[in-house]
C-alpha positions in Angstrom: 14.3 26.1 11.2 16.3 23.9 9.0 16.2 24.8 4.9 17.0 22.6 2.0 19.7 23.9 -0.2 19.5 23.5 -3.9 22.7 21.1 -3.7 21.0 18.6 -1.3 17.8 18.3 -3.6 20.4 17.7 -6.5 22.0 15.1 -4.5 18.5 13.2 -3.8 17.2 13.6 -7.5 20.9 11.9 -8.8 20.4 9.0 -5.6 16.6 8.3 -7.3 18.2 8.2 -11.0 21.2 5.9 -9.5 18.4 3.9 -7.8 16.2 3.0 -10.5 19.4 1.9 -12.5 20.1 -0.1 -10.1 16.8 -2.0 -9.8 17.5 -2.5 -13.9 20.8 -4.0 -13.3 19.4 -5.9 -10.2 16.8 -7.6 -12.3 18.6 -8.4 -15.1 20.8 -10.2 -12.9 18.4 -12.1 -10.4 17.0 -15.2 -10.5 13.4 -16.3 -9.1 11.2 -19.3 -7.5 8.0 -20.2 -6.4 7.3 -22.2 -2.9 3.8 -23.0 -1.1 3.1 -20.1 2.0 4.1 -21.1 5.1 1.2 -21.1 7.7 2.4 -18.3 9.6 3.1 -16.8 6.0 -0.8 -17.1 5.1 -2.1 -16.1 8.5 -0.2 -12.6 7.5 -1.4 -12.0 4.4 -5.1 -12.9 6.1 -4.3 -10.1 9.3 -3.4 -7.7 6.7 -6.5 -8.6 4.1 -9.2 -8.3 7.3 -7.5 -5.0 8.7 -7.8 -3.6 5.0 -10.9 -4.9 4.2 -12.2 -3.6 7.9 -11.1 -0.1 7.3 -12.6 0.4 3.7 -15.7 -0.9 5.1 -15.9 1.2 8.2 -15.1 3.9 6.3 -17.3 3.8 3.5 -20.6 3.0 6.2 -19.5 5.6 8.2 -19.9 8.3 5.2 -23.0 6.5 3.7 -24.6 7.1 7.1 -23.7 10.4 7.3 -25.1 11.3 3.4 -28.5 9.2 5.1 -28.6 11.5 8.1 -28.3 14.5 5.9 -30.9 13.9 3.6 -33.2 13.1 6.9 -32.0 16.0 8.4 -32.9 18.2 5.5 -36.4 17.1 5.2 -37.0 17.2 8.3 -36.2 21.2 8.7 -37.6 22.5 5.6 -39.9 25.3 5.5 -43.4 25.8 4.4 -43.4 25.8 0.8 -46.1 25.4 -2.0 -46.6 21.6 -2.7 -45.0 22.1 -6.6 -41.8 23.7 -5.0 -41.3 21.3 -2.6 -41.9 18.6 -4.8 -39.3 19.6 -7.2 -36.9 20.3 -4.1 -37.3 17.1 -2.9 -36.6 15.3 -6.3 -33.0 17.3 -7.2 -31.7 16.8 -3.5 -32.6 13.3 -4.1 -31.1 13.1 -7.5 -27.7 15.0 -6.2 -27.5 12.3 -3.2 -28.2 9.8 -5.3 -25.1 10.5 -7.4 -23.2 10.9 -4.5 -23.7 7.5 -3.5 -23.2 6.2 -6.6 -20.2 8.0 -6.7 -19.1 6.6 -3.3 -20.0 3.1 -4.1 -17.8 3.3 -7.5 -14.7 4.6 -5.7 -14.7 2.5 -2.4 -15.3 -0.6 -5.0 -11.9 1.1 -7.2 -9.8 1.4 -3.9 -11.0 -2.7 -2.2 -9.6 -4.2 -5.5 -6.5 -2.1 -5.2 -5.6 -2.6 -1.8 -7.5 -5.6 -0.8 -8.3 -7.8 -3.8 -4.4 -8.4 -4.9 -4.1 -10.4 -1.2 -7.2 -12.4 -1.5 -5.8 -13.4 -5.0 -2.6 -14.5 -3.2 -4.0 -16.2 -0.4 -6.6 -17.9 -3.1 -3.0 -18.9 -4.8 -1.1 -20.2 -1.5 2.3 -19.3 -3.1 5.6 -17.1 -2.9 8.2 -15.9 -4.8 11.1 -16.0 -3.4 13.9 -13.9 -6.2 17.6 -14.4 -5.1 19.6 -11.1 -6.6 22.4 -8.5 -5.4 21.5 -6.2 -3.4 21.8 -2.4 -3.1 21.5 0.3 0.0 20.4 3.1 0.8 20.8 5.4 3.9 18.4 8.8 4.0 20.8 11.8 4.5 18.3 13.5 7.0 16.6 10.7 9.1 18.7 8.0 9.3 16.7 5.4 7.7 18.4 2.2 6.0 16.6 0.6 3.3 17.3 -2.0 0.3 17.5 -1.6 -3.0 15.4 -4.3 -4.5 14.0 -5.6 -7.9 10.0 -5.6 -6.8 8.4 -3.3 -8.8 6.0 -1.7 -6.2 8.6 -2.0 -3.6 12.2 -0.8 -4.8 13.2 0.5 -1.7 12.2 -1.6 1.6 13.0 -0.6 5.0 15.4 -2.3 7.0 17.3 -2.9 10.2 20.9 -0.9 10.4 22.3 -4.7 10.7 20.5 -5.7 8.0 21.7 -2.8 6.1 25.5 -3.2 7.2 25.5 -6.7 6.1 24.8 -5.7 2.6 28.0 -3.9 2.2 29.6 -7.3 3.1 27.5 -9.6 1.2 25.1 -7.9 -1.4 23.7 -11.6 -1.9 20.2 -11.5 -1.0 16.8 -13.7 -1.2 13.5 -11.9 -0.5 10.4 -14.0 -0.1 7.1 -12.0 -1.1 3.6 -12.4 -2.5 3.9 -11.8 -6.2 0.6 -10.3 -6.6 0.5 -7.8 -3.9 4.1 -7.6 -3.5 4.3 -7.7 0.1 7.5 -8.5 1.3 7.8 -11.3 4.0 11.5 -12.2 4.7 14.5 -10.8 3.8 17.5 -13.7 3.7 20.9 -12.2 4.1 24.5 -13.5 5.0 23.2 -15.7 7.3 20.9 -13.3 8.8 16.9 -13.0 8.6 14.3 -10.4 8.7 10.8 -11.0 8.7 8.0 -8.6 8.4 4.5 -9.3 10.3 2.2 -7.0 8.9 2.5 -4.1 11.4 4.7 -2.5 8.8 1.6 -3.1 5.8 0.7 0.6 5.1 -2.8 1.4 3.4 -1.8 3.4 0.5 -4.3 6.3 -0.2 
């Protein structure tokens, strides 16, 4: 079983401060534009708004059925009791499930606007911004992934191909095409070289 030393955790906490100083000097430094979405652009940003939308949906159903099948099921098996008792039962366990739903409702409603409404805005908007900077990389020290240092706030660090990432060294010089609202990244442009990201890569962040 493999351990983390104290040196190694020093060496990731100084590669996060040299990171963010980075992204400082990287936007200071970068210049930005605005263009219409492509089609295939928009149709991405729509795949990912339906799969999002889709799971906070299914989800939220799915537990609002199961508080409806408990209160059923809780009626259903309760025991003989005077007519005052079970009266006042039945109006707390309604009160409590009540405020669960409410509950429910208010922080399915919280999480759609965060991960959902910022793409309808940017589909509603039709446009990109497309910032042309230096770039920066960086390589994990255990797992081998390559990513690049950017100036997009939600999105600092962006994974990338190992020939994206070797073409860096040569030429930092780097466009990056995204949605400025949800700050999805769509292409990377560098030395010649493109990389485009389709959606399968769109995490739902919890």
């Amino acid at each position: 079983m493999a351990y983390i030393t104290y040196q190694e955790i020093d060496q990731l906490l100084i590669i996060v401060r040299k990171t963010a100083m980075i992204r400082d000097i990287t936007l200071q430094n970068s210049t930005s534009e605005q263009q219409l979405l492509t089609n295939e652009e928009m149709n991405i940003l729509r795949g990912i708004r339906n799969k999002r939308t889709f799971f906070v949906l299914s989800t939220y159903l799915g537990l609002c059925f199961v508080l409806v099948e408990s209160w059923i099921y809780i009626f259903d098996d309760l025991p003989y009791w005077g007519l005052q008792e079970l009266f006042r039962f039945r109006f707390f366990l309604s009160q409590f499930i009540l405020l669960l739903f409410i509950a429910l409702t208010g922080f399915f409603l919280h999480y759609y606007f965060k991960i959902v409404n910022p793409f309808v805005k940017d589909i509603h908007a039709g446009k990109k911004e497309i910032v042309t900077f230096e770039a920066g990389r960086y390589k994990t020290p255990f797992f081998s992934d390559y990513y690049l240092e950017t100036p997009l706030k939600k999105n600092s660090l962006v994974k990338i191909t190992q020939e994206i990432y070797d073409e860096v060294g040569i030429d930092p010089s780097t466009r990056i095409h995204f949605s400025p609202i949800a700050n999805y990244v769509l292409l990377i442009e560098i030395a010649g070289r493109k990389m485009k990201f389709n959606g399968s890569n769109a995490l739902i962040d919890l």
